[in-house]
ZAROZA-865881 format. One record per residue: x, y, z of N, C-alpha, C, O in turn; residue in one letter. Coordinates in Angstrom, 3 decimals. Example, Ala and Ser with C-alpha at 12.3 -4.5 7.8 and 13.67 -1.06 7.14 Angstrom:
REM residues 2
REC n_u n_v n_w ca_u ca_v ca_w c_u c_v c_w o_u o_v o_w aa
REC 13.190 -5.690 7.800 12.300 -4.500 7.800 13.200 -3.300 7.800 14.236 -3.319 8.465 A
REC 12.850 -2.250 7.080 13.670 -1.060 7.140 12.900 0.030 7.870 13.409 1.138 8.039 S
//
This chain:
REM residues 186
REC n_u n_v n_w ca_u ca_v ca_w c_u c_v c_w o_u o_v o_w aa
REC 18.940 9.406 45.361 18.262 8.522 44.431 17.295 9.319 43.533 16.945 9.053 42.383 X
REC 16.859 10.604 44.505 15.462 11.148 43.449 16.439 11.937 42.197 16.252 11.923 40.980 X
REC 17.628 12.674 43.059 18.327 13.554 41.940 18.709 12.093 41.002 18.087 12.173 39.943 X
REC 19.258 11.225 41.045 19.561 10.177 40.335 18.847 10.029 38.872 19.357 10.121 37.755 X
REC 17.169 9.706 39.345 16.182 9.569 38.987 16.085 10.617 37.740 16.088 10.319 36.545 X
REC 16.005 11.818 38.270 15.794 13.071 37.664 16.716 13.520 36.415 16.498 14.029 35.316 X
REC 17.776 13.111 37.078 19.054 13.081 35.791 18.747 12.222 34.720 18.859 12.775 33.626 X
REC 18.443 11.205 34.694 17.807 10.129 34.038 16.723 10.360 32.915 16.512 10.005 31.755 X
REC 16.188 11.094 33.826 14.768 11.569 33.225 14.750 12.511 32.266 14.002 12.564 31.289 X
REC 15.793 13.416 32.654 15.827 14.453 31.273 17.280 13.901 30.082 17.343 14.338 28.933 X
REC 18.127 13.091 30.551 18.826 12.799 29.374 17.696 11.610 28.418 17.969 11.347 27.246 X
REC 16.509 11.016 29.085 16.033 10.476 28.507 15.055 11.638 27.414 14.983 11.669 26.185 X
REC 14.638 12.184 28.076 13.723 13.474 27.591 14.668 14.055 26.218 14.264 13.979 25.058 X
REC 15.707 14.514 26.538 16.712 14.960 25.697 16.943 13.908 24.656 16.374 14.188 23.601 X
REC 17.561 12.860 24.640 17.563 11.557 23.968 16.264 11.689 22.783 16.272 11.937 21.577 X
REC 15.241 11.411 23.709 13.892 11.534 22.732 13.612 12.379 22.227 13.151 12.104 21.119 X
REC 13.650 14.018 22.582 13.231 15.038 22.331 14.578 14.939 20.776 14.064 14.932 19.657 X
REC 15.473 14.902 20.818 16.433 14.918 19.589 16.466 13.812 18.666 17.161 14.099 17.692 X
REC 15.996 12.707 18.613 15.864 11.470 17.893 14.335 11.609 17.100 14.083 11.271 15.943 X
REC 13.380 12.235 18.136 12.397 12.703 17.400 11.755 13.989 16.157 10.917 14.059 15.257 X
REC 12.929 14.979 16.929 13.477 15.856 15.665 14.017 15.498 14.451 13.920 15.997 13.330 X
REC 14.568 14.602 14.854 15.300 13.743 13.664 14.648 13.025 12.517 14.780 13.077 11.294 X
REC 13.783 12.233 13.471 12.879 11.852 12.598 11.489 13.077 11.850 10.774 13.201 10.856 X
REC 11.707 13.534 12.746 10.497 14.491 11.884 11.087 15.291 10.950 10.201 15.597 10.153 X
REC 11.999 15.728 10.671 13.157 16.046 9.901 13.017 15.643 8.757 12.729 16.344 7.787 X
REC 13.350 13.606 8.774 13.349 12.765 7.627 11.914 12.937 7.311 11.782 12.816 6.093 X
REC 10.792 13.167 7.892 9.176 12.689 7.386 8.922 13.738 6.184 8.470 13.578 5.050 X
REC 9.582 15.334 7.160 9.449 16.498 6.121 10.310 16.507 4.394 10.143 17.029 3.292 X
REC 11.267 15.567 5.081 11.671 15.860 3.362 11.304 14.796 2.732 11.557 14.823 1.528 X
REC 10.670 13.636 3.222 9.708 12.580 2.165 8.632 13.228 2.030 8.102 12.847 0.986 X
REC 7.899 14.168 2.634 6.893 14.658 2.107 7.521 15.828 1.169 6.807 15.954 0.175 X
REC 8.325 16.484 1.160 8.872 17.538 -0.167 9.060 16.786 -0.987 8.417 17.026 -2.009 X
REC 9.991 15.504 -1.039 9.725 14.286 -2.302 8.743 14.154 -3.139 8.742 14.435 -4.337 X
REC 7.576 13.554 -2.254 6.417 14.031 -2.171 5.356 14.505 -2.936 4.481 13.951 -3.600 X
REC 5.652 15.709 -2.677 5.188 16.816 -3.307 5.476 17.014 -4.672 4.735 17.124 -5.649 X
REC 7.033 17.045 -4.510 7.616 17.472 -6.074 7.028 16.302 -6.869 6.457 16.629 -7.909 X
REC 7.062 15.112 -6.596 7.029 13.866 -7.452 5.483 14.300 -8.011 5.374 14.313 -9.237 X
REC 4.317 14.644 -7.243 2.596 14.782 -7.439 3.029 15.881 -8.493 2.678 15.750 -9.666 X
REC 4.097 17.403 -7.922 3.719 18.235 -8.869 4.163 17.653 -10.357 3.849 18.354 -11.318 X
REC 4.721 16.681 -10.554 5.525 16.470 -11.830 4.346 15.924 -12.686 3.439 15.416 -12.026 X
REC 4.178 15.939 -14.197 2.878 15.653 -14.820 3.180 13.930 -15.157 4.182 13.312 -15.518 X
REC 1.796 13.548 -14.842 1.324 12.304 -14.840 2.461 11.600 -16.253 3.126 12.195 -17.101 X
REC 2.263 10.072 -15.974 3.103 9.249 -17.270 1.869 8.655 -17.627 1.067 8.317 -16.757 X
REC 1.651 8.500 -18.839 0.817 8.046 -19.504 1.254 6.661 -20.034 2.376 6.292 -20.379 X
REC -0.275 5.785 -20.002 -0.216 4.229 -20.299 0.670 4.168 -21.192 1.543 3.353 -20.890 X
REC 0.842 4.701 -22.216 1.504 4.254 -23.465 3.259 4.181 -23.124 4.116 3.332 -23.371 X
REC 3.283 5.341 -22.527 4.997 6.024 -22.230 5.557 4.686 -21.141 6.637 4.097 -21.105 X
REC 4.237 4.523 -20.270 4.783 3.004 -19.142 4.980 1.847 -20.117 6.037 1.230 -20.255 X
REC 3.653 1.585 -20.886 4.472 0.167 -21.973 5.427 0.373 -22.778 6.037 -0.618 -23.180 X
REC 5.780 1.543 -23.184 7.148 1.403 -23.902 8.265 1.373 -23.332 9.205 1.018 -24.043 X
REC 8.523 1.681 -22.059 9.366 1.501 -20.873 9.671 0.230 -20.110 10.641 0.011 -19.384 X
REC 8.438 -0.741 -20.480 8.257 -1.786 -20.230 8.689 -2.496 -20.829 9.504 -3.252 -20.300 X
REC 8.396 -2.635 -22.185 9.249 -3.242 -23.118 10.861 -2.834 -23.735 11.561 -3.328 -24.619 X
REC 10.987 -2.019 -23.063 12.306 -1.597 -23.655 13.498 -2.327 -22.406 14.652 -2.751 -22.473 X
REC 12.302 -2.156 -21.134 13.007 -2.917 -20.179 13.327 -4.425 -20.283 14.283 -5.065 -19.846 X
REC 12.111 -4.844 -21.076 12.541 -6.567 -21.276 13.594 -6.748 -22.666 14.307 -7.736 -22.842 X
REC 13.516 -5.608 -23.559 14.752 -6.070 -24.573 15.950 -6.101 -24.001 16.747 -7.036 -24.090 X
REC 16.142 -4.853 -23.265 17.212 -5.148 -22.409 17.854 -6.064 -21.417 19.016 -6.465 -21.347 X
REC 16.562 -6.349 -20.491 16.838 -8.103 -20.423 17.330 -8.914 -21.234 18.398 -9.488 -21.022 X
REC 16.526 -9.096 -22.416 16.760 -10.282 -23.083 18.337 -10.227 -23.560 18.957 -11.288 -23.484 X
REC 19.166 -8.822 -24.145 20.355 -8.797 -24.267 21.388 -8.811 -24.148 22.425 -8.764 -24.810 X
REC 20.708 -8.959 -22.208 21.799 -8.977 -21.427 21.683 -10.392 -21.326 22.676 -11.118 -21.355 X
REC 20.498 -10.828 -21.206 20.787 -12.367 -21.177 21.820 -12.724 -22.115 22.901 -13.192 -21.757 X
REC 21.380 -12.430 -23.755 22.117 -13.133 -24.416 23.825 -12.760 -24.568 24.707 -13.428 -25.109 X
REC 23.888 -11.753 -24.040 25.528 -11.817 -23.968 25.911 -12.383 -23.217 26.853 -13.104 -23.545 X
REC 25.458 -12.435 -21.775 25.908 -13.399 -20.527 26.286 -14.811 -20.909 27.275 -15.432 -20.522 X
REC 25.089 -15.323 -21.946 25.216 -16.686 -22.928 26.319 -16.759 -23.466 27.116 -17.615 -23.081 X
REC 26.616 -15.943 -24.414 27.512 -15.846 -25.495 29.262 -16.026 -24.413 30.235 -16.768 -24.543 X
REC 28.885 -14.845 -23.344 30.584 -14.939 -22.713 30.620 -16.419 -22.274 31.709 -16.950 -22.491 X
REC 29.592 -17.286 -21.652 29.874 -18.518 -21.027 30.198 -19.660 -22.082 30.704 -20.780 -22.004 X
REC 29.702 -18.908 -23.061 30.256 -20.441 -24.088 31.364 -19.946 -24.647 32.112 -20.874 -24.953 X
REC 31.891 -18.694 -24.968 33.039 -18.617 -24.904 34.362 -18.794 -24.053 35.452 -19.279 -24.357 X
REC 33.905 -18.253 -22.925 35.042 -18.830 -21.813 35.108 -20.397 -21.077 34.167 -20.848 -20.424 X
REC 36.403 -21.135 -21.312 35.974 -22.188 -20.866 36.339 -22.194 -19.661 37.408 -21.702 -19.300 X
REC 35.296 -22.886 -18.682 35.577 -23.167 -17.193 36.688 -22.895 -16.902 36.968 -21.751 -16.543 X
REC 38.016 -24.300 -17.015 38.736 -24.606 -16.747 40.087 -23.759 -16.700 40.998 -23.939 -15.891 X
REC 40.047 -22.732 -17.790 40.969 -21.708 -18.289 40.187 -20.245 -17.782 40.627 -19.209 -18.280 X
REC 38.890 -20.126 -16.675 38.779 -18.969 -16.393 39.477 -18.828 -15.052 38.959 -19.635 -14.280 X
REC 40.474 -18.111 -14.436 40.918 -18.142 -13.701 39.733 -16.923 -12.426 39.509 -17.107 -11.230 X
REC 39.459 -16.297 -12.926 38.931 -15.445 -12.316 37.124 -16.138 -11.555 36.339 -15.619 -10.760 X
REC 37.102 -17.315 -12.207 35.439 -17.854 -11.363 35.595 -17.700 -10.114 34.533 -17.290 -9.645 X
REC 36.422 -17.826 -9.289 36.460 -18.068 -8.021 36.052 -16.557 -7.271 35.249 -16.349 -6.361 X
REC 36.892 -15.640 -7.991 36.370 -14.218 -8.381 34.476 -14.001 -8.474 33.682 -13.681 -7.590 X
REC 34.282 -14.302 -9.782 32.843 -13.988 -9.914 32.239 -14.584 -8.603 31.612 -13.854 -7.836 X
REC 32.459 -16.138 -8.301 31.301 -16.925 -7.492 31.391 -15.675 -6.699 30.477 -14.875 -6.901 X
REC 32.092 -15.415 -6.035 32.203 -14.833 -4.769 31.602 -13.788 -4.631 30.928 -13.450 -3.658 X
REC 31.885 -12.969 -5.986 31.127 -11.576 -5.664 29.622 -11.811 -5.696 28.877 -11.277 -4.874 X
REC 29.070 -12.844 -6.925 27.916 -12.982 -6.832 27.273 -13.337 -5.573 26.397 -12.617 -5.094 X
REC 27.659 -14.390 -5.027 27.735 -14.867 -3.631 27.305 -13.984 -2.542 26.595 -14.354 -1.607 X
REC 27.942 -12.351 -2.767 28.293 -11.151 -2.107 26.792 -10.264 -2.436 26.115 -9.487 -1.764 X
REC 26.687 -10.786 -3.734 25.798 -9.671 -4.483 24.365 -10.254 -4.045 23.535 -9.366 -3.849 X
REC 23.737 -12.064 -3.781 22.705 -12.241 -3.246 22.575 -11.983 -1.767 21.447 -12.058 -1.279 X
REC 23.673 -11.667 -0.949 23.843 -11.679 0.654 22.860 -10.723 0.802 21.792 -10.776 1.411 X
REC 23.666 -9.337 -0.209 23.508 -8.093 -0.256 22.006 -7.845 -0.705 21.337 -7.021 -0.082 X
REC 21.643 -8.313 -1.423 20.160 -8.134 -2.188 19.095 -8.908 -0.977 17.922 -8.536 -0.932 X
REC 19.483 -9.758 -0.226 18.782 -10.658 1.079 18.265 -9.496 2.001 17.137 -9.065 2.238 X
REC 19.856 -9.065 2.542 19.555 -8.284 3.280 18.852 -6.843 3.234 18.285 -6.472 4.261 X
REC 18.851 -6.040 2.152 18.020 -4.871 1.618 16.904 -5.318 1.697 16.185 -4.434 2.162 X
REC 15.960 -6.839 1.359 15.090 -6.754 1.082 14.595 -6.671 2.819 13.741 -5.861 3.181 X
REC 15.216 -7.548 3.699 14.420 -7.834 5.209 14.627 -6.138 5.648 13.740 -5.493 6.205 X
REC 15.873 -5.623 5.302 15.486 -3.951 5.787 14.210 -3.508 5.398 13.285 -3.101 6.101 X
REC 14.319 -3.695 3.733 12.629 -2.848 3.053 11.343 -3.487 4.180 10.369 -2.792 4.472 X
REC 11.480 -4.466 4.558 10.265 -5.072 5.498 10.456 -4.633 6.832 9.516 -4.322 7.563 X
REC 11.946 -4.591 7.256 11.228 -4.169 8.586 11.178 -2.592 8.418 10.582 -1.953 9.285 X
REC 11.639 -2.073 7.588 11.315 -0.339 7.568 9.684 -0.121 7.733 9.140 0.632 8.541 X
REC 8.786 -1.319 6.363 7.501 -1.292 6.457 7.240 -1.807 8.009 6.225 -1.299 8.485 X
REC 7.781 -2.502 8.695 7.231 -3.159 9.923 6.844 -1.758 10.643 5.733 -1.606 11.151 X
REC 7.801 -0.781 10.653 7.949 0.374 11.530 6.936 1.370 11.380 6.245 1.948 12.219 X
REC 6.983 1.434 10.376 5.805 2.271 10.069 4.530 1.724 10.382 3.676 2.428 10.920 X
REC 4.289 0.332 10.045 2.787 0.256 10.501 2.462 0.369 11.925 1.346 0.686 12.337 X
REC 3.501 0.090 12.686 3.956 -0.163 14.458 3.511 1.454 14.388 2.376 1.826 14.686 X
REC 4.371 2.181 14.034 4.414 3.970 13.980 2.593 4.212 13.955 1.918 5.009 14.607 X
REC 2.326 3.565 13.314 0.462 4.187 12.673 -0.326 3.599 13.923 -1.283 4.121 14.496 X
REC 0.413 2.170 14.267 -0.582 1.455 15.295 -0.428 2.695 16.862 -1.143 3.101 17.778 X
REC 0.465 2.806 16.537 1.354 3.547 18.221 0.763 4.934 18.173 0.563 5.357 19.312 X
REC 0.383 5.867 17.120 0.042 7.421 16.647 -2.051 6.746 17.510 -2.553 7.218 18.531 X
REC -2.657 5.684 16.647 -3.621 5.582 16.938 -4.303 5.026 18.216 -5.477 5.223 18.532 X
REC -3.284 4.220 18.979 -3.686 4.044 20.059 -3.434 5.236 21.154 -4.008 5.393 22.232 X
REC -2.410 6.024 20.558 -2.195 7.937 21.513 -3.590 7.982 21.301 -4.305 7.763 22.278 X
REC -4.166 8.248 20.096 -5.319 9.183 20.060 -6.088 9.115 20.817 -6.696 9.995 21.426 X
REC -6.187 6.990 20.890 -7.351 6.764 21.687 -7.375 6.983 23.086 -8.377 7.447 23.630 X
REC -6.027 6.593 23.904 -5.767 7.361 24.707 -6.272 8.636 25.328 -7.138 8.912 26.159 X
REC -5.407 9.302 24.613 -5.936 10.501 24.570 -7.378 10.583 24.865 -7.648 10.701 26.061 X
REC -8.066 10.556 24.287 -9.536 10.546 24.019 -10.229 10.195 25.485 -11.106 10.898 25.986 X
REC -9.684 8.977 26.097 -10.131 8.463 27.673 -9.726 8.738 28.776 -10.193 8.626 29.909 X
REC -8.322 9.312 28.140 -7.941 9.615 29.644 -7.340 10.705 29.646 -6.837 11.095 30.700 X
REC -7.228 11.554 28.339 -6.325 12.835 28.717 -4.935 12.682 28.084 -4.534 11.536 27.882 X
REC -4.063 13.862 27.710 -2.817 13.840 27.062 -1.671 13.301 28.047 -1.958 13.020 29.210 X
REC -0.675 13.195 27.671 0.650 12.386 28.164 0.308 11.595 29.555 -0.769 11.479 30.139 X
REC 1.817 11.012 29.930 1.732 10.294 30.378 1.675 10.289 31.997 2.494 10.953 32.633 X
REC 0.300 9.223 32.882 -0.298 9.265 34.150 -0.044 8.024 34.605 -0.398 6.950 34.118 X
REC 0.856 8.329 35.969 1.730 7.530 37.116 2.561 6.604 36.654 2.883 6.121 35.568 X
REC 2.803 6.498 37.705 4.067 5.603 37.599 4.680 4.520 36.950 5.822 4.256 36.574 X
REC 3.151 3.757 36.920 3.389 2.183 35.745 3.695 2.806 34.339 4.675 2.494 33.662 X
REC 2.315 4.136 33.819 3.392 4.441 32.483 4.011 4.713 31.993 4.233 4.526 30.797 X
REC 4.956 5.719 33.365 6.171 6.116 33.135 7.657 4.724 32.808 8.744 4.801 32.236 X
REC 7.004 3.716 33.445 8.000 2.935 33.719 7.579 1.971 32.320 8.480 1.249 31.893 X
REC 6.453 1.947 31.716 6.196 1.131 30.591 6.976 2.446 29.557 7.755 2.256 28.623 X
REC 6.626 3.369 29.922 7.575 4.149 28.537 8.838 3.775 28.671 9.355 3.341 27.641 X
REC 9.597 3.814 29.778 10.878 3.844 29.482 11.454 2.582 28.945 12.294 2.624 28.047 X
REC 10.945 1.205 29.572 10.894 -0.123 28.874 10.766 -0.200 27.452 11.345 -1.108 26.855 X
REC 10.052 0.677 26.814 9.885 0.697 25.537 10.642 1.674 24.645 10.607 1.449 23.435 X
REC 11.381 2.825 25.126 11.966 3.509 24.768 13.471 2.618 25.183 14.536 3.223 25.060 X
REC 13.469 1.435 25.581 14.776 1.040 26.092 14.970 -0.429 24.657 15.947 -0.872 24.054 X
REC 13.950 -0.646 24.639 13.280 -1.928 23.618 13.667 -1.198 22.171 14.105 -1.861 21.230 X
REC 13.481 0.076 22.107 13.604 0.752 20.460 15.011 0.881 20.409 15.584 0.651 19.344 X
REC 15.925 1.364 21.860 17.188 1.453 21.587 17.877 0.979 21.009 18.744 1.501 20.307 X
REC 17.562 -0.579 21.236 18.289 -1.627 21.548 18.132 -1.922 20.139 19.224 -2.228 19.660 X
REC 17.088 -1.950 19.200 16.409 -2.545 18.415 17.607 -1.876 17.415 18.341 -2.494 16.644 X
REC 17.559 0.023 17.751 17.895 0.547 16.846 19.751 0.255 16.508 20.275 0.268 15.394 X
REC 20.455 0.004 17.863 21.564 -0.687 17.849 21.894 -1.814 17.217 23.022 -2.159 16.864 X
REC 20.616 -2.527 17.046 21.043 -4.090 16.147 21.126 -3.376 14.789 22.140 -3.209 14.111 X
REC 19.821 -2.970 14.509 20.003 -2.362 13.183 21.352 -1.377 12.406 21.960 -1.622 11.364 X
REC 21.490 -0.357 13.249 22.907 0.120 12.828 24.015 -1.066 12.678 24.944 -1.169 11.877 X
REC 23.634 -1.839 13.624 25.437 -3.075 13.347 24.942 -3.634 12.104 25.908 -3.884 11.383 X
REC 23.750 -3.959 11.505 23.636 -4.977 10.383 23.517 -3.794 9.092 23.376 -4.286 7.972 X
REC 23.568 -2.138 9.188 23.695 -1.765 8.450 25.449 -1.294 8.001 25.893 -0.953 6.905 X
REC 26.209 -1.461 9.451 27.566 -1.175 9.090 27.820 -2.542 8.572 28.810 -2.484 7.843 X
REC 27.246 -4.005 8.653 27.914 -4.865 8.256 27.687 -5.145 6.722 28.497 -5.846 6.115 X
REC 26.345 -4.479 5.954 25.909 -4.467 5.132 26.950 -3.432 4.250 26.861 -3.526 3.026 X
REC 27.715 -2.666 4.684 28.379 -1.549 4.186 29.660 -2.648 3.847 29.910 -3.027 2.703 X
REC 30.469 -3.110 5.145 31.696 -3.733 4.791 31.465 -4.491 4.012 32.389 -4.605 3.207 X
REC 29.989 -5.606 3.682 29.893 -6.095 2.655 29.868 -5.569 1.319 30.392 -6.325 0.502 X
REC 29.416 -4.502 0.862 29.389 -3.218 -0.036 30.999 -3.116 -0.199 31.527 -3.361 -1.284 X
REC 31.588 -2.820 0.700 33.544 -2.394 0.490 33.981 -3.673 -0.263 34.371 -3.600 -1.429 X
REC 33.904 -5.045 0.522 34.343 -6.157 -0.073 34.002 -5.866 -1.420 34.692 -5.243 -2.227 X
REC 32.848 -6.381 -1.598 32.242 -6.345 -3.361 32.803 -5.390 -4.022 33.342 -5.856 -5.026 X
REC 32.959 -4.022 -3.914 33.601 -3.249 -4.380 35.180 -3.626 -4.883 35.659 -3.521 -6.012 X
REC 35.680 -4.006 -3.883 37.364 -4.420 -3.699 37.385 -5.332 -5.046 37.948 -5.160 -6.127 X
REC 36.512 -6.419 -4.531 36.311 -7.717 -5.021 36.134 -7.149 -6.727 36.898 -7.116 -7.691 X
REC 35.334 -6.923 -6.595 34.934 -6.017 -8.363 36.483 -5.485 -9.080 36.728 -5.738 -10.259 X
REC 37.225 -4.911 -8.408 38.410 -3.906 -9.028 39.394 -5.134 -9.265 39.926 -5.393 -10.345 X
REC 39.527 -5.741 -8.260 40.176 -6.513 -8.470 40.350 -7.739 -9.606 41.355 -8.183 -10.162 X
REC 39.071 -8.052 -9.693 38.901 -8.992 -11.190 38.854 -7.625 -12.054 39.114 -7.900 -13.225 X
REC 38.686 -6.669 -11.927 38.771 -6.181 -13.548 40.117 -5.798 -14.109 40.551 -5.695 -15.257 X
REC 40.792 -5.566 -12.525 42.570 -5.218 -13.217 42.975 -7.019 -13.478 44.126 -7.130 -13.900 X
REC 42.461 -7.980 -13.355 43.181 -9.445 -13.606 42.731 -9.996 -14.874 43.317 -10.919 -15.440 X
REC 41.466 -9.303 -15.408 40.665 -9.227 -16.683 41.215 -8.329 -17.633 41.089 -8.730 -18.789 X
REC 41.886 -7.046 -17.479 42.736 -6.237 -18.443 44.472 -6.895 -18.026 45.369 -6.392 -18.702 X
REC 44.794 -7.700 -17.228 45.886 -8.371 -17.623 46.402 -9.427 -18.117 47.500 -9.625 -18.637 X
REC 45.063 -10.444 -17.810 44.651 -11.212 -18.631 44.548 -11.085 -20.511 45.125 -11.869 -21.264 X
REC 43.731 -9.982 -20.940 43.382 -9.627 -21.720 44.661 -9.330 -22.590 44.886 -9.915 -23.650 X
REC 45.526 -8.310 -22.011 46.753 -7.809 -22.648 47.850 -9.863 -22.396 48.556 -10.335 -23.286 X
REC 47.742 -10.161 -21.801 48.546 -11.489 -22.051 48.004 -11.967 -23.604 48.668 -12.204 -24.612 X
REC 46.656 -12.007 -23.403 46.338 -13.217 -24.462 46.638 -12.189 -25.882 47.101 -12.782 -26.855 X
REC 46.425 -10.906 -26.001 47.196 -10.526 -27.210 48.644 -10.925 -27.364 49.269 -10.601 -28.374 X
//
C-alpha cells in the first residue's frame, strides 16, 4: 500500500512538476509580448480618434450594403437563407462561447493571485510547503478538482473547434451555391 502510495505520489509530482512548466512557459512569452508591445512607441490621442472613426465609417458601410443586399434579394427566391440562418446561428453560439472562456480565463487568474497570496501568507506562519497529512490530502483533492475542471474545458474547446469546422464547411458551401447560382442567373 505504502509503495502504492508512493507511486502515486511522484506521477502526481511529475504531472504537476510538467503542467507547471508549461504554464510558466505560457506566462514567459506573455510577458515577451509584453515587453515588445511597452517597447513599441506610444499611439497618440489623435491617431486613436482617427481609428475610431474610420472604424465607425466602416460600420456604417457595411451596414449599408447588408441593407442594400436585403432589399435586393427577395426572401422567397433566396434559396440559400436556410444557409445564412444557420451559420449565423453558428456564428452567435461561437461568439457565446469565447466570451464565457474570456471570463473564466479571467476567473483563473484572479483564483491564481488569490492562491500565490494565500502561499505567501502561509508561508509567513508556518513555513514553506506542505505539513501533514490533511494538507497533503487537501492538495491532492484540489489538484484532482483542477483536473477535472481542466478536462471539461478541453471538451468545450474541441467542441468549440467542430463548431469552427461546421461554419467553415457551412461558409464554402453557400459560396460554391452563390457562384452557381450567380452563373445560372446570367
Amino acid at each position: 500500500m505504502l509503495q502504492g502510495l508512493r507511486s502515486e505520489v511522484k506521477k502526481n509530482r511529475d504531472l504537476c512538476n510538467e503542467r507547471l512548466g508549461l504554464e510558466i512557459m505560457e506566462k514567459r512569452k506573455k510577458y515577451e509580448q509584453v515587453e515588445q508591445l511597452l517597447q513599441e512607441p506610444p499611439v497618440s490621442a489623435s491617431e486613436i480618434t482617427r481609428l475610431e472613426n474610420s472604424i465607425v465609417n466602416l460600420r456604417r458601410a457595411v451596414q449599408q450594403l447588408e441593407d442594400k443586399l436585403k432589399t435586393e434579394v427577395n426572401p422567397d427566391e433566396d434559396k440559400l437563407a436556410v444557409y445564412k440562418q444557420q451559420a449565423n446561428l453558428v456564428a452567435k453560439k461561437k461568439e457565446k462561447k469565447m466570451e464565457e472562456m474570456k471570463k473564466t480565463e479571467d476567473e483563473k487568474e484572479r483564483i491564481e493571485r488569490k492562491i500565490r497570496d494565500k502561499e505567501q501568507e502561509l508561508e509567513k506562519t508556518r513555513g514553506p510547503g506542505l505539513q501533514g497529512k490533511g494538507s497533503f490530502e487537501q492538495f491532492y483533492q484540489n489538484l484532482k478538482e483542477k483536473t477535472e475542471k481542466f478536462k471539461a474545458k478541453k471538451e468545450e474547446l474541441k467542441d468549440i473547434q467542430r463548431e469552427i469546422y461546421i461554419l467553415n464547411n457551412t461558409e464554402h458551401i453557400i459560396r460554391k451555391n452563390k457562384e452557381e447560382y450567380e452563373r445560372e442567373l446570367r
